[in-house]
DRENSEKE-568092 format. One record per atom (N, C-alpha, C, O): x, y, z. Coordinates in steps of 0.2 Angstrom, whole numbers, plus 2048, in hexadecimal, padded with zeros to 3 digits. Each point is the difference from the previous one (the first is absolute). Example, Ala and Ser with C-alpha at 12.3 -4.5 7.8 and 13.67 -1.06 7.14 Angstrom:
# DRENSEKE-568092
8427E4827 7FC806800 804806800 8057FF803 7F98067F9 804806801 7FC805803 803806801 
***
This chain:
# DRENSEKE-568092
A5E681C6A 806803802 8067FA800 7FF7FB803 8088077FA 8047FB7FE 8017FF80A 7FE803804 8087F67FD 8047FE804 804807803 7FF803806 8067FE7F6 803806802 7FC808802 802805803 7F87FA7FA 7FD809804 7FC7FD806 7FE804805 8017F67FB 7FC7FD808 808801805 800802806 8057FD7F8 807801804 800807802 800801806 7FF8037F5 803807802 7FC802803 801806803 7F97F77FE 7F9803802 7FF7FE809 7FC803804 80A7F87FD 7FE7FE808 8007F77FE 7FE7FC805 8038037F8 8007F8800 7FB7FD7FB 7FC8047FE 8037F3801 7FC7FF7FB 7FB7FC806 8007FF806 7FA8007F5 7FB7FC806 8037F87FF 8047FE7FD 7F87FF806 8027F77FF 7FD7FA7FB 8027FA800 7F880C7FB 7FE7FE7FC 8058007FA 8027FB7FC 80080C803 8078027FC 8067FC7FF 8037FE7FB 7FF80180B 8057FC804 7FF7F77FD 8057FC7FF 7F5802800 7FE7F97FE 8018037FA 8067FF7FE 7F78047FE 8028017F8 8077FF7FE 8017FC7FB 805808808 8067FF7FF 8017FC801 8037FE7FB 7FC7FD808 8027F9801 7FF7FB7FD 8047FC7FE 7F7805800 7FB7FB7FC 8037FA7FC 8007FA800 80580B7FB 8047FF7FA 8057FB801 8047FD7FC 7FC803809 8087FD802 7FE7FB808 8037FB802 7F7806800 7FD7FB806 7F97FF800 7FD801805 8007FC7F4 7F97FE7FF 7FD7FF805 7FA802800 8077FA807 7FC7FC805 801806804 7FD800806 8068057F9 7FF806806 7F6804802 7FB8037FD 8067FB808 7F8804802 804806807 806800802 7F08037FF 803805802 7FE7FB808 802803805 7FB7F77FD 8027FD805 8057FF804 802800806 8017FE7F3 8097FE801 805808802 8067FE802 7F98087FD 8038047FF 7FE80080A 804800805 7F68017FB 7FE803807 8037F7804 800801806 8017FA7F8 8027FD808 8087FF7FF 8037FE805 7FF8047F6 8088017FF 800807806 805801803 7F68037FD 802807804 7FE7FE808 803803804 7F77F97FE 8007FD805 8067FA805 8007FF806 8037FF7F3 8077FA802 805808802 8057FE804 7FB8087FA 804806804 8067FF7F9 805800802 7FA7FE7F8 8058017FA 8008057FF 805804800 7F57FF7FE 7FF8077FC 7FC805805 7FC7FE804 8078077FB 7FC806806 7FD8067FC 802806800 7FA7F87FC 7FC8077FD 7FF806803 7FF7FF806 8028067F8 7FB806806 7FA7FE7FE 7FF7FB7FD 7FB809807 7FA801801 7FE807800 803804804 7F77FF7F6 7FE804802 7FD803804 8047FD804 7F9807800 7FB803806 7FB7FB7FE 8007FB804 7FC8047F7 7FC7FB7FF 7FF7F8800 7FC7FC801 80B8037FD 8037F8803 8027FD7FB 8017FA801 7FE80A7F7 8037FD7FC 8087FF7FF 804804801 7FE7F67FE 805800800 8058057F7 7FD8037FB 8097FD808 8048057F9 8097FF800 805801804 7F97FA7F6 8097FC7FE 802807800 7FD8047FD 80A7FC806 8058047FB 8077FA7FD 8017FB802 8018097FB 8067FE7FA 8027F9804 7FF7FB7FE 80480680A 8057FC802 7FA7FD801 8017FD7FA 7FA801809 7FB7FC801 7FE7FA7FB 7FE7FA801 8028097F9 7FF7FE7FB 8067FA7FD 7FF7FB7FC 805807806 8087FE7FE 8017FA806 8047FC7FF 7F8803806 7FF7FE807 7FF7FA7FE 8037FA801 7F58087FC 7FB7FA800 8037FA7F9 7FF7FA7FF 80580C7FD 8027FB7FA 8047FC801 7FF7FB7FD 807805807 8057FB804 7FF7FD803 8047FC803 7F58047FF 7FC7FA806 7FD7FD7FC 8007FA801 7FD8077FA 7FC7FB7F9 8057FD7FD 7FF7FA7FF 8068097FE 8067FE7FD 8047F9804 8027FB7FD 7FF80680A 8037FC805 7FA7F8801 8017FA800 7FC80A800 7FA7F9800 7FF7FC7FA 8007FA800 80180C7FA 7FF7FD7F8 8057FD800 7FF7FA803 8088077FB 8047FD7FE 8067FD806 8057FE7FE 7F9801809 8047FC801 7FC7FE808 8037FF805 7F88017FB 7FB7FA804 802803807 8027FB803 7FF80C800 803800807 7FB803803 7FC805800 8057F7803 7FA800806 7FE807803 805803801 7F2801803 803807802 805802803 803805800 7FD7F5805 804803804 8078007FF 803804804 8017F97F8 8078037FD 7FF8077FC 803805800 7F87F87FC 8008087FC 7FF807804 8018057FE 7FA7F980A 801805806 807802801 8028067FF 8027F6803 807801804 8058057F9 804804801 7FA7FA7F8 8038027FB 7FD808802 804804802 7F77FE7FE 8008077FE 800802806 8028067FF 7FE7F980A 804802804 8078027FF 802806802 8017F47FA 808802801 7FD8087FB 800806802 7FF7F97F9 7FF8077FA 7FC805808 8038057FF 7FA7FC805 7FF804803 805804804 8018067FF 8027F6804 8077FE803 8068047FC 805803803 7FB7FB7F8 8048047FD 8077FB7FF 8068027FD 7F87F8805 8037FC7FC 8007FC7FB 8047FB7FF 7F68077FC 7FF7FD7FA 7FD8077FC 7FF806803 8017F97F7 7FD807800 7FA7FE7F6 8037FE7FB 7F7802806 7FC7FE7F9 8018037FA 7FD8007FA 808804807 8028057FB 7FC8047FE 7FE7FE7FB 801809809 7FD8057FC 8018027FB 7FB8047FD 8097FC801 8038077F9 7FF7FB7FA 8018037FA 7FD7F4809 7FD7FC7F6 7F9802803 7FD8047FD 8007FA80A 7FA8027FF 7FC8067FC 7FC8007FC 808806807 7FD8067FA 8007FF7FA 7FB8017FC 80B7FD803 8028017F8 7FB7FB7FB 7FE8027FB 8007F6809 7FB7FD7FF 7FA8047FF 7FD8017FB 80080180A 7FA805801 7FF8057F9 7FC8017FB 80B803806 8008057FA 7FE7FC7FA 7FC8027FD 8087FA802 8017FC7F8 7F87FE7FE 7FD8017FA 8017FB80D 7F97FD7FD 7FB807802 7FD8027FA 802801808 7FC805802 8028087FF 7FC804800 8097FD7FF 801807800 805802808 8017FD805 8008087F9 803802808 7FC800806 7FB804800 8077F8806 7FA801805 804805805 7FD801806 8098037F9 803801808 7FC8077FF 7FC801805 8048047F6 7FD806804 7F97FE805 7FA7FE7FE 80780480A 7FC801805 8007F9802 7FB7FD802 8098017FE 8027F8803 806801806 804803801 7F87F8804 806800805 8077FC801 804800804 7FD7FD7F4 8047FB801 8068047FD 7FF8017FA 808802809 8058037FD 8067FD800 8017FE806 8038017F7 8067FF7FF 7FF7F97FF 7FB7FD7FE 80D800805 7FF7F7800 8027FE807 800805804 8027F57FF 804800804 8077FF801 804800805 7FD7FD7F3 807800800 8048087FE 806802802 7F78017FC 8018087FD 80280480A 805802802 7F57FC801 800800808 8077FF804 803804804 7FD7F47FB 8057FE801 80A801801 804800804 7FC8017F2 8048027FD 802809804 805801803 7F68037FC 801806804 801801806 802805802 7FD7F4803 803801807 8067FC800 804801805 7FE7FB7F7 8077FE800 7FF7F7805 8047FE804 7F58007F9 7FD7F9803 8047FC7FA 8018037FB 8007F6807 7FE7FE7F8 7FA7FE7FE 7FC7FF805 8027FF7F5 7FA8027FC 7FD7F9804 8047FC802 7F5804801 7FF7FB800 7FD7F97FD 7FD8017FA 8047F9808 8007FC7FA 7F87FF7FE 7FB801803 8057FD7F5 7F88027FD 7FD7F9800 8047FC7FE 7F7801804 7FD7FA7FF 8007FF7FA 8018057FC 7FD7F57FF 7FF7FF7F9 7FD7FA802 8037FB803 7F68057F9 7FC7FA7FE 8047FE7FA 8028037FB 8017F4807 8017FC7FE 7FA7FB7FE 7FC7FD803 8058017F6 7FB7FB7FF 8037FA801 8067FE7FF 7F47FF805 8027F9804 7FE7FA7FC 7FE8007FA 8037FB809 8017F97FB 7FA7FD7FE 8007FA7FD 7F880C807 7FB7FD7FE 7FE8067FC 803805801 7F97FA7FB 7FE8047FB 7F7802805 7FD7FC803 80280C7FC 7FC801802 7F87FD7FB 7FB7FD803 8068047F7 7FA7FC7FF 7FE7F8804 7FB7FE800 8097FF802 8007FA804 7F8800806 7FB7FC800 80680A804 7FC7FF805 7FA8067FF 7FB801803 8068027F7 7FA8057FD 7FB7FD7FF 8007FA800 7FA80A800 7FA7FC7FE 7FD8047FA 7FD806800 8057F47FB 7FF8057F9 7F87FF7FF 7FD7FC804 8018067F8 7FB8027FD 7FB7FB7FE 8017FD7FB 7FA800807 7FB7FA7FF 8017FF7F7 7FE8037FB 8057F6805 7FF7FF7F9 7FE7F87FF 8027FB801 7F98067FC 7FE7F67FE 8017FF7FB 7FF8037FB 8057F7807 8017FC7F8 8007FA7FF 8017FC804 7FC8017F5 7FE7F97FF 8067FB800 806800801 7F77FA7FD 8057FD802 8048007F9 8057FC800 7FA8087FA 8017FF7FA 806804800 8057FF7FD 7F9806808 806808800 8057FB806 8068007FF 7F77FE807 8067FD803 8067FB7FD 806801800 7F87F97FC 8037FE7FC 8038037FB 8027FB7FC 7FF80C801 8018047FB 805801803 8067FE7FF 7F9807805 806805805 8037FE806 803803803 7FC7F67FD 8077FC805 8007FC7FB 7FD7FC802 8048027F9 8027FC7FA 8017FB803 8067FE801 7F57FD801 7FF7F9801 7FA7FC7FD 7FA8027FE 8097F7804 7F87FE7FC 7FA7FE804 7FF804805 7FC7F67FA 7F8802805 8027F8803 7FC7FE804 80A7FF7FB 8017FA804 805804809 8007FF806 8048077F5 805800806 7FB807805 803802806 7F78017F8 7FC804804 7FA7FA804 7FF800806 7FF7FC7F5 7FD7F9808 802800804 7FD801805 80D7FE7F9 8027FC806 802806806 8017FE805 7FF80A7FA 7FF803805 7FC801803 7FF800806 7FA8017F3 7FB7FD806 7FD7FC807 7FE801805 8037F87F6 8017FB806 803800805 7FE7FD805 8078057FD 804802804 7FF806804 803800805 7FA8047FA 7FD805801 803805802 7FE803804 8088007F7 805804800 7FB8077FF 800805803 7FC7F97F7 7FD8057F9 7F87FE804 7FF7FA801 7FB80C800 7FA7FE803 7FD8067FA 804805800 7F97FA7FE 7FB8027FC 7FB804803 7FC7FE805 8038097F9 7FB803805 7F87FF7FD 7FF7FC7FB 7FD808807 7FA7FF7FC 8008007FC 8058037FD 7F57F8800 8018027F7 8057FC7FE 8008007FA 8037FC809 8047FE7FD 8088037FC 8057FD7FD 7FA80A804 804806800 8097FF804 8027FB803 8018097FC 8087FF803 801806801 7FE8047FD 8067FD807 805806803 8058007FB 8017FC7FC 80280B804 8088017FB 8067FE805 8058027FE 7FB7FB806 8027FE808 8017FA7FC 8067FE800 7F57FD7FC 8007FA800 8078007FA 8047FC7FF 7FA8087FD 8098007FA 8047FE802 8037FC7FE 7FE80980B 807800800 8027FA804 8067FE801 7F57FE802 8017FA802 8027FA7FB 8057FC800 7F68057FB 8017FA7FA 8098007FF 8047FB800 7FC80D7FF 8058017FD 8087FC804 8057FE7FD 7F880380A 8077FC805 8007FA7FF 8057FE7FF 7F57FD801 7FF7FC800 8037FD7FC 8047FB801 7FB8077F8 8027FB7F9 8098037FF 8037FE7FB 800806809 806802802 8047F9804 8047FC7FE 7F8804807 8017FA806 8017FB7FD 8057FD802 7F68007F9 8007FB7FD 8047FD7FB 8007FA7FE 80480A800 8057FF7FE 8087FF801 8057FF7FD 7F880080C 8057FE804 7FE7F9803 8037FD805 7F78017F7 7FE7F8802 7FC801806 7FF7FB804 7FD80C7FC 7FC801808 7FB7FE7FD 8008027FA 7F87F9808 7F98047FC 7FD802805 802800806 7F88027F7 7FC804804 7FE7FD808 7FF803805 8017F37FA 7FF801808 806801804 7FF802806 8067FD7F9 806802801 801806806 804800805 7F68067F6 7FF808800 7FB800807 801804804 7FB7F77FD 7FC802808 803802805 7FD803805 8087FA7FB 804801807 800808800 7FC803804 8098007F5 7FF808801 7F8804801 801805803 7F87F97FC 7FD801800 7FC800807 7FB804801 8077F6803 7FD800806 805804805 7FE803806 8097FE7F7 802805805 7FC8077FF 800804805 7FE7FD7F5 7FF8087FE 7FB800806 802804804 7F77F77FD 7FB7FF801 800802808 7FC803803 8097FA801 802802806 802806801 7FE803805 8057FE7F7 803808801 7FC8047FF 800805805 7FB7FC7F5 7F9804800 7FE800804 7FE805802 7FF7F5803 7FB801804 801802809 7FC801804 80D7FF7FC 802804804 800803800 7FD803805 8038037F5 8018077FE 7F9804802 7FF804803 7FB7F87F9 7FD7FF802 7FA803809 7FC804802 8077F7801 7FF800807 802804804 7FE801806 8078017F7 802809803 7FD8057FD 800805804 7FE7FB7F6 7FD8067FC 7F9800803 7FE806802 7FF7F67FE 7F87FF801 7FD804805 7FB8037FF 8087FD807 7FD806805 7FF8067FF 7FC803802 80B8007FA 8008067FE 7FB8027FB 7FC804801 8057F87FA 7F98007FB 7FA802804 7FD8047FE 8027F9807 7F8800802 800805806 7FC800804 8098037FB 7FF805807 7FC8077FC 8008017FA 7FE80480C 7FA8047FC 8038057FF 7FB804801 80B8007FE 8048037FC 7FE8017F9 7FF7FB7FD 80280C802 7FF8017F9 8057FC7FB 7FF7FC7FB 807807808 8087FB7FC 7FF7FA802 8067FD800 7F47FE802 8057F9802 8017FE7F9 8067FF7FE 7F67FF7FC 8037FC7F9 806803800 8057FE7FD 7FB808805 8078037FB 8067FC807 8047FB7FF 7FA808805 8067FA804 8017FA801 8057FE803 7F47FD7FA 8037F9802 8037FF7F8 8047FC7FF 7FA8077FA 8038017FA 807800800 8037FE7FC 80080780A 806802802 8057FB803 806800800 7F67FB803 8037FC806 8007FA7FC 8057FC801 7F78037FA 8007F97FE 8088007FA 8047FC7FF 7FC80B7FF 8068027FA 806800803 8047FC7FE 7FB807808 8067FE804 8037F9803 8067FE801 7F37FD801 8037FA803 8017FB7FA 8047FB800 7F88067F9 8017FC7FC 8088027FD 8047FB7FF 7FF80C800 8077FE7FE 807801804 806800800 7F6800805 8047FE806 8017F9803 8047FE804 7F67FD7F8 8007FA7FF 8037FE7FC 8047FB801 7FC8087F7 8057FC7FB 806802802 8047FC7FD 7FF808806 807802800 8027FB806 8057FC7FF 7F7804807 8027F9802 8007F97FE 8047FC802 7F68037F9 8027F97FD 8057FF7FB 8027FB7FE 80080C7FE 8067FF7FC 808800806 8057FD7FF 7FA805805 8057FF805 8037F9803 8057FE802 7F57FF7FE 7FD7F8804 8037FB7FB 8047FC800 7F88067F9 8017FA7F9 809803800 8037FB800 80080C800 8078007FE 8077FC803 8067FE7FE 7F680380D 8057FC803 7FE7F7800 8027FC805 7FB8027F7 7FF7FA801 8027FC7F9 8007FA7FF 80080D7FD 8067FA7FA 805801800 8057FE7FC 7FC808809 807800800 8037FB802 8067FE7FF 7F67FE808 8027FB806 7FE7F87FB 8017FA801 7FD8077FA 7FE7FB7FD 8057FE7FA 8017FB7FD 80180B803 8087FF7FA 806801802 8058007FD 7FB7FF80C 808800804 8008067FD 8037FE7FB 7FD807805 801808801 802804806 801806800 
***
């Protein structure tokens, strides 16, 4: 049964729900669905039975909460206050792209759908003005940054290939311990993109021992992030991985955005600005 006849039908299940998503939010599970609706973002119905049943708006709900997380790192609880105000009726997610979205990918979902009109269409008819629409802005960090891509190992043959450096200027990250080698003697695709800054830097007369500085601050900051997530992880909650997963995503880019804040007002004070 397509998306659209699970709508017309009384809503989709949360298995359904992960399928549409998938495409556009790989690391989506249905853990994450269910402690996103415990944090009180999304409100499914329930069956008599207890199954949960997205409709159209809900669906539209949970995508500006992935979306908000994916591309500009905000935290739940701003992205909470954002869809209050849209409750509120002072923002509004826009129903009338969500349908049209839904129809385009799926077919029509409104026959036997509770979700009608818009609320600017609402508003405009009571003589309100429209209320204003939120819009995901992509921010200054890119979402693959804090993603956890895909397990890939590579030799030391492929890391010098695809950071185009040579086996003298990979020792020296080694030694320094910028670049750690996992089993096997194997690398992360994490490690490219270090190489990659690294022999950037150095081109500014930085080397790699230079680089530990940046490297012990990371080191601190993980292991704060760390020592907040750890309890949650080990509590006996079905969601806790997905929430200390949650908590770590959030304090790690809620970290770099204050350490790009910290490094910006201090060259400014270092250039008399």
């Amino acid at each position: 049964m397509t998306g659209a006849a699970q709508w017309a039908r009384g809503g989709m299940s949360i298995g359904s729900v992960l399928d549409l998503l998938r495409p556009d939010f790989p690391d989506i599970t249905i853990s994450k669905i269910r402690f996103l609706e415990s944090e009180g973002l999304i409100r499914p119905e329930r069956t008599p039975s207890g199954y949960r049943r997205f409709s159209v708006a809900d669906y539209e709900r949970l995508r500006f909460v992935l979306t908000a997380q994916r591309d500009q790192y905000l935290p739940l609880k701003v992205i909470k206050e954002q869809l209050e105000a849209i409750d509120s009726g002072a923002a509004t997610l826009g129903v009338r792209e969500a349908r049209a979205r839904a129809h385009s990918h799926h077919g029509s979902a409104e026959a036997g759908h509770g979700v009608s009109g818009s609320a600017d269409a609402d508003s405009e008819a009571a003589g309100r003005p429209a209320p204003r629409r939120l819009g995901i802005v992509t921010g200054a960090i890119t979402p693959e940054e804090l993603r956890v891509d895909v397990a890939v190992r590579l030799t030391r043959a492929d890391l010098l290939a695809k950071a185009d450096i040579d086996d003298r200027f990979l020792d020296d990250l080694l030694r320094a311990g910028l670049i750690v080698p996992g089993p096997g003697g194997f690398f992360e695709s994490d490690a490219v993109t270090l190489a990659h800054a690294a022999k950037a830097m150095a081109e500014f007369g930085l080397e790699a021992r230079h680089l530990r500085a940046f490297k012990l601050a990371a080191d601190r900051e993980a292991a704060l992030i760390a020592q907040i997530a750890a309890p949650i992880a080990k509590s006996r909650d079905a969601d806790a991985r997905a929430r200390a997963e949650e908590t770590v995503r959030e304090l790690a880019a809620l970290s770099l955005n204050l350490h790009a804040a910290l490094v910006k007002a201090a060259v400014r004070t270092a250039l008399g600005g």
